[in-house]
KOLFI-787852 format. One record per residue (C-alpha): x, y, z; residue number from 1. Coordinates in steps of 0.02 Angstrom, whole numbers, plus 32768, in hexadecimal, padded with zeros to 4 digits. Each point is the difference from the previous one (the first is absolute). Example, Ala and Ser with C-alpha at 12.3 -4.5 7.8 and 13.67 -1.06 7.14 Angstrom:
# residues 2
+------+------+------+-----+
|    x |    y |    z | pos |
+------+------+------+-----+
| 8267 | 7F1F | 8186 |   1 |
| 8045 | 80AC | 7FDF |   2 |
+------+------+------+-----+
This chain:
# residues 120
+------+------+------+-----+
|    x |    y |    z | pos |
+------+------+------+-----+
| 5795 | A41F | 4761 |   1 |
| 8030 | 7F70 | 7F84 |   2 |
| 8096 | 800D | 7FAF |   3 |
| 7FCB | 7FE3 | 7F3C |   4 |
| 8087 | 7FB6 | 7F82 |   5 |
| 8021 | 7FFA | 7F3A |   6 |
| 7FB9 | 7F64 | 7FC8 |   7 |
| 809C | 7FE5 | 7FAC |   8 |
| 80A4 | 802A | 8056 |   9 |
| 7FB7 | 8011 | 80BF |  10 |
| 8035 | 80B4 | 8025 |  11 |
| 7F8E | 8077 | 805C |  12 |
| 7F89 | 806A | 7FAC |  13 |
| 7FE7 | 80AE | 801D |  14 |
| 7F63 | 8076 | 7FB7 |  15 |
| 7F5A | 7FC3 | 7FC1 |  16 |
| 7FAF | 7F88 | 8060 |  17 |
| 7FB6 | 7F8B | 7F89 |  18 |
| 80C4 | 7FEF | 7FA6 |  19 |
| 803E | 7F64 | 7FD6 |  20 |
| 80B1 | 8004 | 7FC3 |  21 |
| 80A7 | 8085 | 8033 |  22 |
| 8011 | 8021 | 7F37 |  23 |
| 7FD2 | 7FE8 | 7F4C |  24 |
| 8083 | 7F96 | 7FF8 |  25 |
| 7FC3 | 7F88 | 808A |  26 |
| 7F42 | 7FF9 | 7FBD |  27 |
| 8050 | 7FDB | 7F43 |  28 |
| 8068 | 7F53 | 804D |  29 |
| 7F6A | 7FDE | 806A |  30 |
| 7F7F | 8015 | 7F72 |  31 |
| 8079 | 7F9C | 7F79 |  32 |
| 8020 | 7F6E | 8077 |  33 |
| 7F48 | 7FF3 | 802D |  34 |
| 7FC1 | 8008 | 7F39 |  35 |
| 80BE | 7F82 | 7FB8 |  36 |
| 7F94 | 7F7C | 7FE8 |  37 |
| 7F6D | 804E | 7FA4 |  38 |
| 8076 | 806C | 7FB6 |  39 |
| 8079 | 7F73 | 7FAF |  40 |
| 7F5D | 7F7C | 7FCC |  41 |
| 7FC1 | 80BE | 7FAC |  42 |
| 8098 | 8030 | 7FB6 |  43 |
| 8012 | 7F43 | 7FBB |  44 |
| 7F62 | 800C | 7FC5 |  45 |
| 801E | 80A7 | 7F90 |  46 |
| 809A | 7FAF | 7FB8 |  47 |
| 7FA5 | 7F7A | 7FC2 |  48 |
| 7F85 | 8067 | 7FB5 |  49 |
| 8076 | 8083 | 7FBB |  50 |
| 805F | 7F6C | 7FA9 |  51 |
| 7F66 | 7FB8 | 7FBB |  52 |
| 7FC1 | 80AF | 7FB9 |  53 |
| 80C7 | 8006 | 7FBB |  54 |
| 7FE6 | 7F5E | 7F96 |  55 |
| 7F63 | 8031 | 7FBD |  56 |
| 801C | 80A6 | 7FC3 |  57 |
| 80A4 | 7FB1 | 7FB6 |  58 |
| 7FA4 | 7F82 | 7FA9 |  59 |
| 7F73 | 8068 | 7FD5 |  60 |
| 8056 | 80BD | 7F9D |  61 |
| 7F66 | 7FF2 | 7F92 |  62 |
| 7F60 | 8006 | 8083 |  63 |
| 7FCE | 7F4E | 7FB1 |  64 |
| 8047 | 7F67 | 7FF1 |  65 |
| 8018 | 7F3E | 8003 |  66 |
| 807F | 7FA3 | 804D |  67 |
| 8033 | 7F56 | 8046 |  68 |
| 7FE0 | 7FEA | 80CD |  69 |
| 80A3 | 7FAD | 7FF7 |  70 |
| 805A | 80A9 | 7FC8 |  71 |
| 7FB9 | 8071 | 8092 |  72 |
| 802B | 7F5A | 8075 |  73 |
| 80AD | 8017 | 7FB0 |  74 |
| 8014 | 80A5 | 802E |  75 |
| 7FD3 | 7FEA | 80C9 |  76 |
| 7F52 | 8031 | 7FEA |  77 |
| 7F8C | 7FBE | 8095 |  78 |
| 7F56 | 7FE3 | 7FDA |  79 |
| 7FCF | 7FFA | 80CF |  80 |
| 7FFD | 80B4 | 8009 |  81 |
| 7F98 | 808D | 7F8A |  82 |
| 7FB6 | 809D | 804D |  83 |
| 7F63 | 7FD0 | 7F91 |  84 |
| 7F7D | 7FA1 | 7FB6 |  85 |
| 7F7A | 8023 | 7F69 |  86 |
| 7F7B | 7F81 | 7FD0 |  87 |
| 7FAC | 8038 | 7F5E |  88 |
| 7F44 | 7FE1 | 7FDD |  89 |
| 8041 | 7F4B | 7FA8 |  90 |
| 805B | 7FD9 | 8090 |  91 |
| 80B3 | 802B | 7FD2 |  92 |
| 805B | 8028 | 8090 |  93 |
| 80AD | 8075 | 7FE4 |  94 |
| 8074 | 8005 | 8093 |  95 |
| 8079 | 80B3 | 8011 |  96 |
| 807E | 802A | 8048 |  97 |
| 7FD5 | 80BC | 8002 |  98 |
| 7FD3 | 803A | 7F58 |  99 |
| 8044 | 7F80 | 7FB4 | 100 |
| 7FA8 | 7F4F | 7FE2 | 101 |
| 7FF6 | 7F3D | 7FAB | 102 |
| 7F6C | 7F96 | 7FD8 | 103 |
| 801F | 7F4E | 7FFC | 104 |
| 7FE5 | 7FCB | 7F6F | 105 |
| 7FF1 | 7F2E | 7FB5 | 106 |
| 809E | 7F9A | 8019 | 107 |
| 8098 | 8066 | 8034 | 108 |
| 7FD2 | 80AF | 7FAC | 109 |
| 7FCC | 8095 | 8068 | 110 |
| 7FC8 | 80A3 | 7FA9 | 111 |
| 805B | 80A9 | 8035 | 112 |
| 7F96 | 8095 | 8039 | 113 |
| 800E | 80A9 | 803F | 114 |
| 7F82 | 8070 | 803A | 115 |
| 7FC8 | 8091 | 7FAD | 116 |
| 7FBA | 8056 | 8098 | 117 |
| 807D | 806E | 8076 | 118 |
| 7FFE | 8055 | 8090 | 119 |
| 8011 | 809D | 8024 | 120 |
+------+------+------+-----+
């Protein structure tokens, strides 16, 4: 008979046959070393969008607004990453960051949105 071992720490395993690791422990480090890299480019990710939803809802108590592209560059915002786009009939397209979104606007002006809609 083989001898089977935890994928993680080597030790023998005793009971069901189709088992992979000695303990919850053991399957925890194996599964968080196999997903670190997904996990850290993911969790990067979510910062950046988290601090980008930040800014605008700082920038934007009212629901509407206009503003400089220079302040939200000021404050750290990153215009690489949005969880959204909208393109109106005219061809407008908003970018958001969650509920929260900018139109570019002529020269350095952006206008301030949030959406109306939620989720429940």
């Amino acid at each position: 008979m083989n001898e089977r071992k935890c994928l993680e720490c080597g030790e023998v395993l005793r009971g069901r046959a189709d088992k992979k690791f000695c303990d919850d422990a053991c399957r925890n480090a194996y599964n968080n070393k196999l997903n670190s890299d997904a996990n850290n480019y993911m969790r990067n990710v979510h910062y950046l969008l988290r601090r980008n939803r930040r800014i605008l809802e700082e920038l934007n108590p009212e629901g509407t607004s206009k503003i400089a592209r220079s302040r939200l560059i000021e404050k750290g915002f990153d215009f690489d990453y949005h969880t959204s786009t909208y393109t109106t009939r005219a061809g407008a397209t908003y970018y958001f960051c969650y509920e929260y979104g900018y139109l570019p606007l002529e020269g350095d002006q952006l206008a301030l949105v949030k959406k109306k809609e939620y989720i429940n």
